[in-house]
N, CA, C and O atoms as a printed pandas DataFrame, in Angstrom:
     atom_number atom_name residue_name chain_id  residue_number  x_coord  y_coord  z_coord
0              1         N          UNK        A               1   73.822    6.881   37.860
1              2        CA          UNK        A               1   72.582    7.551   37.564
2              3         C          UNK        A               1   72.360    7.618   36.064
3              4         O          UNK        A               1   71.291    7.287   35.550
4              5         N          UNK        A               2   73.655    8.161   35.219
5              6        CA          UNK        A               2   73.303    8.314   33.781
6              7         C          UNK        A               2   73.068    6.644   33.300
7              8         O          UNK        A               2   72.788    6.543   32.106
8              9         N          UNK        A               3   73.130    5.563   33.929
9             10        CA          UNK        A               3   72.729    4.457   33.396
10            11         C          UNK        A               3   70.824    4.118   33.579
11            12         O          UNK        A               3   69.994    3.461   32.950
12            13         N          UNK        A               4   70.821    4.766   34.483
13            14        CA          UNK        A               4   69.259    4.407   35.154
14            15         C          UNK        A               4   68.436    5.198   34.371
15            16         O          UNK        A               4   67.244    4.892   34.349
16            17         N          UNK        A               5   68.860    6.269   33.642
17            18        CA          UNK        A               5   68.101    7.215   32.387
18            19         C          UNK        A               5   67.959    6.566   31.342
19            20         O          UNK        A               5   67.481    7.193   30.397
20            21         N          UNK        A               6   68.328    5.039   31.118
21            22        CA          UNK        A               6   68.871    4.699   29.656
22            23         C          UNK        A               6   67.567    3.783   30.217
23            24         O          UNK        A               6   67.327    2.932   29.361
24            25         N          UNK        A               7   67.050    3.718   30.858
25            26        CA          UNK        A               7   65.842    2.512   31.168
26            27         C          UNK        A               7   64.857    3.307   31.320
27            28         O          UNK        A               7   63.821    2.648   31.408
28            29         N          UNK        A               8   64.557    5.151   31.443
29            30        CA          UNK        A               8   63.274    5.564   31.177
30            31         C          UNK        A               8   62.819    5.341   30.029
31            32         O          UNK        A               8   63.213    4.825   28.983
32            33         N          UNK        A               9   61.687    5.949   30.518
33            34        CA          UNK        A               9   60.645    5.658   29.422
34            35         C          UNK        A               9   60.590    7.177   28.570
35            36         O          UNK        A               9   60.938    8.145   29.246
36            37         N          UNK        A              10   60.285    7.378   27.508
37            38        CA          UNK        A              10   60.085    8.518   26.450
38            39         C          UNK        A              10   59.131    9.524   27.492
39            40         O          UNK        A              10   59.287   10.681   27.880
40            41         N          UNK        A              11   58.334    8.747   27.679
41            42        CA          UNK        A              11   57.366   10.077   29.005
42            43         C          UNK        A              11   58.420   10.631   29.754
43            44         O          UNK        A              11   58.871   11.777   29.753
44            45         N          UNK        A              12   58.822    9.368   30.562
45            46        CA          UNK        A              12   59.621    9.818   32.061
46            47         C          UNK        A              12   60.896   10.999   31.158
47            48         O          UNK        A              12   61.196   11.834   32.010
48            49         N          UNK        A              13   61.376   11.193   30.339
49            50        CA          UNK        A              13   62.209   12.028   29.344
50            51         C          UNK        A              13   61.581   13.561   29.285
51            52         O          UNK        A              13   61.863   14.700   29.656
52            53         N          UNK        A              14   60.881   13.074   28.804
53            54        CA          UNK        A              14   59.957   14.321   28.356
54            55         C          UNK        A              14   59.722   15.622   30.134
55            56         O          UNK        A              14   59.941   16.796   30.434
56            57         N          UNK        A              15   59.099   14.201   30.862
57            58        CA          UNK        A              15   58.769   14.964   32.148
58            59         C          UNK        A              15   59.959   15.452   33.315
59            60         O          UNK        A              15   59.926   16.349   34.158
60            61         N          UNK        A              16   60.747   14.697   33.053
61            62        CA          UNK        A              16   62.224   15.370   33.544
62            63         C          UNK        A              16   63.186   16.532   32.834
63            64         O          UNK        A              16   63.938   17.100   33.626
64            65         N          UNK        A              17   63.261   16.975   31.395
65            66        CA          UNK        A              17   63.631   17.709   30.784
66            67         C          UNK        A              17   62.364   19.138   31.234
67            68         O          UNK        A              17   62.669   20.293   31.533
68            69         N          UNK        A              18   61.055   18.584   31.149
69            70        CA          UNK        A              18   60.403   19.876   31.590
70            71         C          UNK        A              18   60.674   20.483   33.118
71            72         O          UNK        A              18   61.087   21.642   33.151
72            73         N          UNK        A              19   60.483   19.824   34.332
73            74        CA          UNK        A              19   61.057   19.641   34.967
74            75         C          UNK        A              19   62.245   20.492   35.655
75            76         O          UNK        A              19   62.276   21.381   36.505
76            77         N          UNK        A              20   63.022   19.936   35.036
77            78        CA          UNK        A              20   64.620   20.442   35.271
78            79         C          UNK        A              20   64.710   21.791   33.827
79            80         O          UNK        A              20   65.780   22.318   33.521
80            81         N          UNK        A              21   63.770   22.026   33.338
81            82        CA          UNK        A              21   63.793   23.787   32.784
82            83         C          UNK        A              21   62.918   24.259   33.864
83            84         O          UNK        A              21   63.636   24.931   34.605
84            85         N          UNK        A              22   61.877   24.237   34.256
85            86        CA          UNK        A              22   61.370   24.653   35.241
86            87         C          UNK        A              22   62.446   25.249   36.353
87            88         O          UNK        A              22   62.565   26.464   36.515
88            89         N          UNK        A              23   63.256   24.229   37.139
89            90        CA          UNK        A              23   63.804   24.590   37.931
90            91         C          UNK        A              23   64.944   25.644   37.560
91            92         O          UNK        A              23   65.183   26.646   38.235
92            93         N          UNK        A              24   65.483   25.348   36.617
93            94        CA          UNK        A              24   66.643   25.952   35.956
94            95         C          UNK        A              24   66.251   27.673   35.864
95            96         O          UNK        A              24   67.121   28.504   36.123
96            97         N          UNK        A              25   65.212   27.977   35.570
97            98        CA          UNK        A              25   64.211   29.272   35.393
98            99         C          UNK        A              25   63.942   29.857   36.075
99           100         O          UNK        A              25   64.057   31.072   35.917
100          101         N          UNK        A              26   63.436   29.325   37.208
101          102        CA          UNK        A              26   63.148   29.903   38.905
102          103         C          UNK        A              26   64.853   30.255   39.399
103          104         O          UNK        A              26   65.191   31.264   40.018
104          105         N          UNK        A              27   65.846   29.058   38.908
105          106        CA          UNK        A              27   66.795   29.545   39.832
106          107         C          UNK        A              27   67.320   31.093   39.292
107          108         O          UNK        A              27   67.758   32.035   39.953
108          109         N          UNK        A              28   67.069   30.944   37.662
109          110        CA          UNK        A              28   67.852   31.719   37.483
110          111         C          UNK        A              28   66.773   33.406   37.446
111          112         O          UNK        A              28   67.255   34.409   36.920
112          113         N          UNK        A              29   65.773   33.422   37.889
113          114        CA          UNK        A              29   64.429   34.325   38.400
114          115         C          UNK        A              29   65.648   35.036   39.912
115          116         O          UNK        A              29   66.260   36.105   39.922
116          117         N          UNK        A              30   65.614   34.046   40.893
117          118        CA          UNK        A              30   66.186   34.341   41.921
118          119         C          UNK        A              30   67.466   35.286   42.108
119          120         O          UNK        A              30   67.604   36.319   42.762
120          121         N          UNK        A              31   68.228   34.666   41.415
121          122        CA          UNK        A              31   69.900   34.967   40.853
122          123         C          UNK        A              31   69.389   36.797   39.870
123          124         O          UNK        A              31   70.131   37.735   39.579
124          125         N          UNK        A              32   68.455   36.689   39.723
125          126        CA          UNK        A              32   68.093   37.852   38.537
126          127         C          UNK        A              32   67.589   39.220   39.835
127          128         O          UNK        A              32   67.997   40.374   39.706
128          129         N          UNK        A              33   66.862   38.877   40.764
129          130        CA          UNK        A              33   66.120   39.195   42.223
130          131         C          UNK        A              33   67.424   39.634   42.919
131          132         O          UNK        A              33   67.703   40.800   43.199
132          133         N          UNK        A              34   68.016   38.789   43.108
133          134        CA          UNK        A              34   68.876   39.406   44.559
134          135         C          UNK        A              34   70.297   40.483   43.669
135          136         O          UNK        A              34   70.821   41.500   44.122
136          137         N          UNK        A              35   70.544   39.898   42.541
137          138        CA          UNK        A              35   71.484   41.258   41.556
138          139         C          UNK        A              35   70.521   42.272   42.077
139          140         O          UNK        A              35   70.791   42.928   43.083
140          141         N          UNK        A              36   69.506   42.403   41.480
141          142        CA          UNK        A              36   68.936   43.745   41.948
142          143         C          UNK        A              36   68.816   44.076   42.875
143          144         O          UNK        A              36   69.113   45.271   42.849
144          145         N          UNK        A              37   68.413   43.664   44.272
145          146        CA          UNK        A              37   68.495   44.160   45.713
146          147         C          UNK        A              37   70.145   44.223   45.746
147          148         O          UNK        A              37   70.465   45.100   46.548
148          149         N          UNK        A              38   71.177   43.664   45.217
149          150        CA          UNK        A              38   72.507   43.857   45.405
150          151         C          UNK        A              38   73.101   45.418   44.978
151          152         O          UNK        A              38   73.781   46.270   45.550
152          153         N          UNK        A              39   72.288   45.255   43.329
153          154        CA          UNK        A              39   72.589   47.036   42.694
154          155         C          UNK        A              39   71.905   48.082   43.557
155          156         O          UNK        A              39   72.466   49.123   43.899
156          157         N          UNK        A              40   70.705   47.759   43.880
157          158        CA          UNK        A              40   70.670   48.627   44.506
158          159         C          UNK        A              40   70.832   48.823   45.939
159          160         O          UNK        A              40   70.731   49.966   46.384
160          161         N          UNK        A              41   70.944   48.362   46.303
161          162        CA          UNK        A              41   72.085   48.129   47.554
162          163         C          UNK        A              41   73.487   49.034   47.732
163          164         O          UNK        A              41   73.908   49.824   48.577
164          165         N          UNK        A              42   73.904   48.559   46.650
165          166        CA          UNK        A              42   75.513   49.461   46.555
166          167         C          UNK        A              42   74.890   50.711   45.720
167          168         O          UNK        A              42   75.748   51.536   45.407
168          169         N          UNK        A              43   73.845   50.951   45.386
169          170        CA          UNK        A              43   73.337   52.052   44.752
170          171         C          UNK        A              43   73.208   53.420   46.179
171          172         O          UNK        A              43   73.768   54.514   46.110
172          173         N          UNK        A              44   72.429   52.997   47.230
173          174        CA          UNK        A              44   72.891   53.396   48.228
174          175         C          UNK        A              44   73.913   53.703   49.174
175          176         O          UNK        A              44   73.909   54.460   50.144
176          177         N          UNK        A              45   74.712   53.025   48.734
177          178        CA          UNK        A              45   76.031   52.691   49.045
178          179         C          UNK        A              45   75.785   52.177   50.795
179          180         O          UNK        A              45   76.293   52.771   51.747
180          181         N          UNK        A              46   74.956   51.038   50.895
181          182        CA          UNK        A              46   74.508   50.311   52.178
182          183         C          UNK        A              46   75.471   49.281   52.046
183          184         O          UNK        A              46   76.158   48.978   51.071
184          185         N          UNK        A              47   75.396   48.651   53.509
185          186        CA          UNK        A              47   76.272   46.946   53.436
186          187         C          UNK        A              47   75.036   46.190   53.626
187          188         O          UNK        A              47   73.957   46.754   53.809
188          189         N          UNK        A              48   75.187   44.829   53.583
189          190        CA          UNK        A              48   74.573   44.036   53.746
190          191         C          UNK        A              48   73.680   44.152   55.345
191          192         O          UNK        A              48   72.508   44.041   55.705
192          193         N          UNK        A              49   74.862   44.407   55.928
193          194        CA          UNK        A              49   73.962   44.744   57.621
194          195         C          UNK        A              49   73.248   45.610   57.699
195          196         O          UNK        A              49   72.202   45.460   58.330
196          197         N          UNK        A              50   73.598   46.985   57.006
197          198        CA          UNK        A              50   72.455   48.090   56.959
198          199         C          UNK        A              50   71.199   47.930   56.936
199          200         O          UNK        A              50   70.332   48.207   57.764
200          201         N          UNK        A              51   71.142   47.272   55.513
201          202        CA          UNK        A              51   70.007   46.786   54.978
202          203         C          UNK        A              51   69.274   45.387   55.811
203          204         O          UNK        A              51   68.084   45.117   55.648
204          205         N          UNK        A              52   70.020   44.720   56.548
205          206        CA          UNK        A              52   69.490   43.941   57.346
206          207         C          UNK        A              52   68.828   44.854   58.760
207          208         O          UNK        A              52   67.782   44.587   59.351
208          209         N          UNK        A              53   69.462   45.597   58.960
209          210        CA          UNK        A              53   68.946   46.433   60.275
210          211         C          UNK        A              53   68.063   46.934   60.135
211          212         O          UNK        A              53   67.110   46.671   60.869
212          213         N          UNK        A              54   67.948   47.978   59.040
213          214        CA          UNK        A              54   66.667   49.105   58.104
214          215         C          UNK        A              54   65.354   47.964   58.170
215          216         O          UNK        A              54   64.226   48.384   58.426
216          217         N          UNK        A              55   65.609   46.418   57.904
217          218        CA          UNK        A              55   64.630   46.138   57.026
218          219         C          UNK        A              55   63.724   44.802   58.350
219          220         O          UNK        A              55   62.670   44.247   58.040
220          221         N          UNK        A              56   64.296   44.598   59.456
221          222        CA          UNK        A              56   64.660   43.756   60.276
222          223         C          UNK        A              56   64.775   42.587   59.831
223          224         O          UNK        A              56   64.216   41.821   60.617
224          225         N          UNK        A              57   65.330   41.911   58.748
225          226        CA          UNK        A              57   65.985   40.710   58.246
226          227         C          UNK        A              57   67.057   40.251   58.805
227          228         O          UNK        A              57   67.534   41.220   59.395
228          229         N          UNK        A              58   67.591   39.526   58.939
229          230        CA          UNK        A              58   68.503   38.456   59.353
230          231         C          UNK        A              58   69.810   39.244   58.547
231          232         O          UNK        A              58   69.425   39.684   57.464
232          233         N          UNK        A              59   71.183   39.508   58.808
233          234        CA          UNK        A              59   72.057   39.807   57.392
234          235         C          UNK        A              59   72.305   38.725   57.023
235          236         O          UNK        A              59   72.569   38.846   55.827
236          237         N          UNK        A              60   72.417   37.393   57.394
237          238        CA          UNK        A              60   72.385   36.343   56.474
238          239         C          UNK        A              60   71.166   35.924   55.371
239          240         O          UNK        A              60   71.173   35.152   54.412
240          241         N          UNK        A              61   70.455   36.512   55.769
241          242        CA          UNK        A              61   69.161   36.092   54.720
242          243         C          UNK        A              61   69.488   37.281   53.271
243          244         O          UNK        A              61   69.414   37.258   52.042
244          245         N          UNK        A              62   69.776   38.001   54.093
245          246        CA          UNK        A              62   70.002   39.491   53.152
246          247         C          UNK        A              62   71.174   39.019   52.194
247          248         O          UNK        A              62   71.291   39.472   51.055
248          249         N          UNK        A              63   71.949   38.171   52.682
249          250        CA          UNK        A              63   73.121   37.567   51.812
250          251         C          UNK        A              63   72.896   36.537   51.157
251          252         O          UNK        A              63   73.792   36.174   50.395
252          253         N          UNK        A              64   71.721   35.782   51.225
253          254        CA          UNK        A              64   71.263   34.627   51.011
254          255         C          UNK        A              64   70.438   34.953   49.549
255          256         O          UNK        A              64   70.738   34.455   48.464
256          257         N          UNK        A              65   69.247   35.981   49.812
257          258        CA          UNK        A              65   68.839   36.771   48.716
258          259         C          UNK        A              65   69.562   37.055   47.725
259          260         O          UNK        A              65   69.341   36.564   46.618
260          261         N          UNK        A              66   70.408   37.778   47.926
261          262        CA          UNK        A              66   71.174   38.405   46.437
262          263         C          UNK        A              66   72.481   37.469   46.257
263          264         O          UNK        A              66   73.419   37.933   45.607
264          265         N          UNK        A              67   72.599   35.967   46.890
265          266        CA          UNK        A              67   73.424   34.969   45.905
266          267         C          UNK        A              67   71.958   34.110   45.220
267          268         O          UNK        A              67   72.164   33.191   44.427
268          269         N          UNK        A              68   70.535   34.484   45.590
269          270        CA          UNK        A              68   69.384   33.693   45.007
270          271         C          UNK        A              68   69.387   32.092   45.472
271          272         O          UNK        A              68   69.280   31.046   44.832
272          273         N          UNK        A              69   69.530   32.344   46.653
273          274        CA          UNK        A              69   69.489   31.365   47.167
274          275         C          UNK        A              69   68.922   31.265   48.049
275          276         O          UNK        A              69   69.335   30.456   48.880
276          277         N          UNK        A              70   67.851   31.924   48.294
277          278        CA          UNK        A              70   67.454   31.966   49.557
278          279         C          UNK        A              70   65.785   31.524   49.170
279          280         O          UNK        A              70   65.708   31.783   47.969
280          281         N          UNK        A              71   64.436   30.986   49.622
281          282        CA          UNK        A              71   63.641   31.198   49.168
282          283         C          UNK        A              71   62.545   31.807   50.236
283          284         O          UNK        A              71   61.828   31.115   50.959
284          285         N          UNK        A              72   62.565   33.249   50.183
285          286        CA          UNK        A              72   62.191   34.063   51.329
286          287         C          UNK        A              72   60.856   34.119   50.593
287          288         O          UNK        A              72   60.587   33.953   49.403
288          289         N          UNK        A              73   59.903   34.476   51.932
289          290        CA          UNK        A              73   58.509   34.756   51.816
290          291         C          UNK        A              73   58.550   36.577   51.183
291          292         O          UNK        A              73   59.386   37.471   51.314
292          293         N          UNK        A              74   57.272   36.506   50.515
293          294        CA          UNK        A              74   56.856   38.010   49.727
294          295         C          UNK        A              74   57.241   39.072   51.258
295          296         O          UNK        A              74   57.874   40.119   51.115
296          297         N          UNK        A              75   56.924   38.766   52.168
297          298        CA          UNK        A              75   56.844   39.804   53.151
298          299         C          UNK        A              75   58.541   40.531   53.449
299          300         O          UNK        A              75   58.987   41.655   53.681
300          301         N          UNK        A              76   59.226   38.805   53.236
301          302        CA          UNK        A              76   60.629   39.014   53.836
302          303         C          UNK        A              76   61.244   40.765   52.479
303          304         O          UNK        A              76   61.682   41.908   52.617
304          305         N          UNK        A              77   60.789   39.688   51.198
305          306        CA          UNK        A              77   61.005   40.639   50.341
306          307         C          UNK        A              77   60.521   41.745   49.951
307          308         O          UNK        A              77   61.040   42.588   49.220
308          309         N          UNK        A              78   59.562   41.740   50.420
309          310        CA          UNK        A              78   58.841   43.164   50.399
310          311         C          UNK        A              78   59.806   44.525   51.446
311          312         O          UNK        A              78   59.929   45.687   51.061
312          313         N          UNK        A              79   60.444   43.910   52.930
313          314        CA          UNK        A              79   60.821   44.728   53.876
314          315         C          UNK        A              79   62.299   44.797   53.226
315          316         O          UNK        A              79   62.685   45.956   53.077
316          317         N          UNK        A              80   63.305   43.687   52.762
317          318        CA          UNK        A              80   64.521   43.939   52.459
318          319         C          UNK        A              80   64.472   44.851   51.123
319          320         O          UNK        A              80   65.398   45.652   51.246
320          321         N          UNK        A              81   64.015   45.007   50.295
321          322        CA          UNK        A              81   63.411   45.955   49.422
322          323         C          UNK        A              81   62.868   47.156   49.263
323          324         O          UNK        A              81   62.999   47.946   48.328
324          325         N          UNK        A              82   62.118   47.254   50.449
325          326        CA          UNK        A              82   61.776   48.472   50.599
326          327         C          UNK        A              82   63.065   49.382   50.962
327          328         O          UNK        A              82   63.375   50.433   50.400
328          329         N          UNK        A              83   63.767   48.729   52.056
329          330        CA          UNK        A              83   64.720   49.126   52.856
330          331         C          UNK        A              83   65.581   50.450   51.785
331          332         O          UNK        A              83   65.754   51.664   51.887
332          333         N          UNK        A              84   66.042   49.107   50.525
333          334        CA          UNK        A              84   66.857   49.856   49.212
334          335         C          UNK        A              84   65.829   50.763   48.125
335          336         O          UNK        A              84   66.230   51.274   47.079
336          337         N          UNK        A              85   64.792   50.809   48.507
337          338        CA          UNK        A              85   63.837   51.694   47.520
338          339         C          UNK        A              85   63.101   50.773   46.754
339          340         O          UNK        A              85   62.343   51.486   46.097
340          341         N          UNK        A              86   62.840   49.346   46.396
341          342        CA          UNK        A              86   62.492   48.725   45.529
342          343         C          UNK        A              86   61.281   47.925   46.181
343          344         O          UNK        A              86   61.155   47.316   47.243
344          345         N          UNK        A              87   60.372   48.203   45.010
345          346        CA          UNK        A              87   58.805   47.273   45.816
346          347         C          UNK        A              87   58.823   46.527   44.902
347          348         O          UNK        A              87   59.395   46.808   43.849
348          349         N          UNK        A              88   57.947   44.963   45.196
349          350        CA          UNK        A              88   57.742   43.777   43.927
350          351         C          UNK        A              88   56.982   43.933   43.433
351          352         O          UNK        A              88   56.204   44.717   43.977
352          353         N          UNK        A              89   56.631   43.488   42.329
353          354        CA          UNK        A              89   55.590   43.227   41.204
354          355         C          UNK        A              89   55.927   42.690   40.235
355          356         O          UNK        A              89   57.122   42.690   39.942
356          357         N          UNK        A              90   55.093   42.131   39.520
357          358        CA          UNK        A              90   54.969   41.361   38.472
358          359         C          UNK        A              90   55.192   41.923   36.913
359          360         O          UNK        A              90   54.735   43.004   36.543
360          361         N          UNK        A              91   55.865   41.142   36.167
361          362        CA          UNK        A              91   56.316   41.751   34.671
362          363         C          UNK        A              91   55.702   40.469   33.751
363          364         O          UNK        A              91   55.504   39.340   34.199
364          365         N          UNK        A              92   55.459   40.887   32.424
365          366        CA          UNK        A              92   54.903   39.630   31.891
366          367         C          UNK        A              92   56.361   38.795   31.618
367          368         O          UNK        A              92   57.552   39.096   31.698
368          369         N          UNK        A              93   55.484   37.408   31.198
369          370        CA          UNK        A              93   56.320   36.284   31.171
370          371         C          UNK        A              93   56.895   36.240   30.065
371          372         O          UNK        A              93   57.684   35.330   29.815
């Protein structure tokens, strides 16, 4: 693969470095998301199933979330969230 980069083009460079920060950003958005449903999680001092039961989520999704790996719909996150006290919204960029 690192040979097949040596034959892009200065664009194709440009648009893969943006790209792959993009992704890099979201993942690390996610990873930033489920710490917090995690703190507060043990802030309650809940398990993972609790909070899956409270919230009717899956406990694998609930585990899936706070390694940020999961890419759950607003609703999913809205109910596993609520569950621990925490509603979403938006912060500037």
């Amino acid at each position: 693969m690192a040979a097949d980069r040596q034959t892009w083009s200065a664009d194709t460079h440009v648009v893969h470095e943006a790209v792959t920060s993009a992704v890099k950003a979201g993942v690390q958005e996610r990873i930033a998301l489920g710490a917090q449903l995690a703190d507060a999680r043990h802030t309650k001092r809940m398990t993972q199933l609790q909070v899956a039961k409270a919230s009717g989520v899956n406990q694998a999704e609930v585990s899936r979330i706070e390694r940020g790996t999961s890419n759950s719909t607003i609703d999913t996150l809205e109910r596993v969230g609520g569950s621990v006290g925490l509603r979403l919204g938006f912060e500037p960029a």
